[in-house]
C-alpha positions in Angstrom: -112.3 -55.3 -123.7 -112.0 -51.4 -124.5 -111.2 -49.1 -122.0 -114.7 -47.7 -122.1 -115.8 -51.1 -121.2 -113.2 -51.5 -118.1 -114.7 -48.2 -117.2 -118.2 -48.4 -117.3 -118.1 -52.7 -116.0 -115.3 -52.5 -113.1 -114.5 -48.6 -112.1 -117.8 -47.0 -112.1 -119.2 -49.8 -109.8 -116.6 -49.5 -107.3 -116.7 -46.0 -107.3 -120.3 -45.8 -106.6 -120.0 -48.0 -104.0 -117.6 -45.8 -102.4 -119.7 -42.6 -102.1 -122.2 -44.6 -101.3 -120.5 -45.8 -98.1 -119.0 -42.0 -97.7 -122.7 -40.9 -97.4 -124.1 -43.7 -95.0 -121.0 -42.5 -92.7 -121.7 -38.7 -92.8 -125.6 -39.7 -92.0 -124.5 -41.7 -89.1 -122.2 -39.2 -87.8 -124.5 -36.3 -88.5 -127.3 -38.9 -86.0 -124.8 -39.0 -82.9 -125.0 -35.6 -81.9 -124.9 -34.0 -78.0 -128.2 -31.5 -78.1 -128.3 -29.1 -75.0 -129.1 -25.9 -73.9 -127.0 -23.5 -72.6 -128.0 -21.0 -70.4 -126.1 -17.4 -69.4 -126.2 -16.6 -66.3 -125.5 -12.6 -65.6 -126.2 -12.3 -61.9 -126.4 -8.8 -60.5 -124.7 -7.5 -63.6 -127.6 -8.1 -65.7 -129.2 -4.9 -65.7 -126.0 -3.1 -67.3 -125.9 -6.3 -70.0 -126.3 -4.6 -73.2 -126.4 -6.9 -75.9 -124.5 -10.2 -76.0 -122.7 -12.6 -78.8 -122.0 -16.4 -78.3 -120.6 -18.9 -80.1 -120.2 -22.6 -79.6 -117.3 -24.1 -81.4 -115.4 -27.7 -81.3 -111.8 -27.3 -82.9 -112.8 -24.5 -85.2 -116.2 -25.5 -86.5 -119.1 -23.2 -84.9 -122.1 -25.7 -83.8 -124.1 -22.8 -82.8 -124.8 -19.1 -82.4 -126.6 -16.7 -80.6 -126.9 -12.2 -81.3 -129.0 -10.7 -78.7 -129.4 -7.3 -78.1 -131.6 -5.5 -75.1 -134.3 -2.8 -76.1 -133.9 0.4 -75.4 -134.9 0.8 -71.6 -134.9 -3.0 -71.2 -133.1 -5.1 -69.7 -131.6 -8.3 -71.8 -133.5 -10.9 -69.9 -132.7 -14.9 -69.5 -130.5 -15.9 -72.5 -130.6 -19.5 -73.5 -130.0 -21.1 -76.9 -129.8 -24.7 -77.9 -126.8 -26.5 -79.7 -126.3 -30.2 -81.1 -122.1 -30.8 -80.4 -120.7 -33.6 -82.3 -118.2 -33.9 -78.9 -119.3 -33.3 -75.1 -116.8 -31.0 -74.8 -116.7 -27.6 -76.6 -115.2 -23.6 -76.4 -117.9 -21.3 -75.8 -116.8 -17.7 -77.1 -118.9 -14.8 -75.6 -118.7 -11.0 -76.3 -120.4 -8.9 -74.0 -121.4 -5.5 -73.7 -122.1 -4.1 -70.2 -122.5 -0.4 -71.4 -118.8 0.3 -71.1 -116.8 1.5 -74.1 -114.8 -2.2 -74.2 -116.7 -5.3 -74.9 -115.7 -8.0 -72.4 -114.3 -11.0 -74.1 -115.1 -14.3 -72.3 -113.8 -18.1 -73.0 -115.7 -20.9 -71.5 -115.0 -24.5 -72.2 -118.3 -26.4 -71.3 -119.0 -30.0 -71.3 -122.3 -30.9 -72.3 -124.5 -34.1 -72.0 -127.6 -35.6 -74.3 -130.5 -33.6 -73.1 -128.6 -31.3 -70.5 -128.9 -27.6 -69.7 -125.3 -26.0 -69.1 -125.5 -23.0 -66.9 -122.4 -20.7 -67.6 -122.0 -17.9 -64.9 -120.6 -14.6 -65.9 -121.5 -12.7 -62.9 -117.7 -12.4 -61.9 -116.4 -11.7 -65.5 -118.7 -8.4 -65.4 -117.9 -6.6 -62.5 -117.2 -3.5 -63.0 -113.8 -3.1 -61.2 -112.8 -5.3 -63.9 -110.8 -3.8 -66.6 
């Protein structure tokens, strides 16, 4: 038996059965997924809420994203976005911008069931005695 023939007969199998099995894990893994919505709640300090960025991250993969921006004149409204977590619990990273020349940086862990709506207040971290 040539090497070719060890290749092709007893290698190639083996190997395709491999990636084979690394696929059928990556679709099952992909399947079992936490989808929820999360919700940001402003409270009185909506009105000053220019724009807003969020992301959703477990260990240091981002599982979701959200840029929004009020219009001129407007004000930026109920913010909600969904997200599919591959854990329950995740880091959500927020940016905001209540018209001041900083940009308020806010970490929130949230947990987050199949199906639930997560409600994250920020009325607190926008004061504006805060600094």
């Amino acid at each position: 038996m040539t090497r070719y023939d060890l290749f092709r007969k007893r290698i190639v199998p083996i190997a395709f059965v491999i990636v084979l099995g690394l696929i059928v894990r990556e679709s099952c893994q992909q399947a079992e997924r936490f989808h929820a919505t999360i919700v940001l709640d402003y409270g009185e300090a909506e009105p000053r809420v220019r724009s807003v960025e969020a992301r959703v991250l477990v260990g240091d993969e981002a599982f979701g994203e959200l840029h929004r921006t009020a219009p001129p004149n407007h004000t930026i409204g109920p913010t909600k976005f969904e997200v599919a977590l591959p854990a329950k619990d995740a880091e959500l990273r927020l940016e905001v911008d209540v018209g001041e020349p900083a940009r308020r940086k806010i970490v929130r862990l949230i947990h987050a069931e199949e199906g639930s709506t997560v409600t994250v207040p920020l009325a607190a971290d926008l004061r504006g005695d805060l600094r």
